[in-house]
C-alpha positions, 0 to 999 in steps of 0.5 A: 434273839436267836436260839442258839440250840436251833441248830443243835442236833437231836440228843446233843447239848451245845456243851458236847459240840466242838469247833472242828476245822479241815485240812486247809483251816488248819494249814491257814490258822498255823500258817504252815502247807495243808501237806505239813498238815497232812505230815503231822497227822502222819506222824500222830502230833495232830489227833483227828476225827475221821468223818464222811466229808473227811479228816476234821480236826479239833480247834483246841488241838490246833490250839496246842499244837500252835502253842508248842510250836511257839514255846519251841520257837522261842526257846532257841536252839538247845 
C-alpha cells in the first residue's frame, strides 16, 4: 500500500493539491493547437498560474472550458 501524502509537500494536504496541465496538454485534452491554447489564455476565457516552468493550467478549468465549447457546438447556429 502507498502512502499517497509521500509526495505531499511540507504544509500542503492532498485536498489543496490540484491536477495542473501545460500548454501542449491542454492543446491534447481539447483537441485544439497549443497556440489556440495560447489565444484563449489571451483573451482571459482560460485562467492560468504563472510558475518557474511556465503557465499551468487548472484541469478543472479545462474541464469548463470543454463543457461550453460542447454545449455551444450543439446548441447550433442562433
Amino acid at each position: 500500500m502507498t502512502d499517497s501524502s509521500a509526495h505531499t509537500p511540507p504544509g500542503h494536504t492532498v485536498a489543496q493539491q490540484r491536477p495542473t496541465l501545460t500548454r501542449g496538454q491542454v492543446a491534447t485534452r481539447l483537441e485544439i493547437s497549443p497556440e489556440r491554447v495560447r489565444q484563449l489564455t489571451i483573451a482571459g476565457r482560460l485562467p492560468y498560474t504563472e510558475t518557474p516552468l511556465g503557465r499551468l493550467y487548472r484541469d478543472s478549468d479545462v474541464q469548463a472550458l470543454a463543457r461550453e465549447r460542447e454545449t455551444r457546438t450543439h446548441a447550433g447556429p442562433q
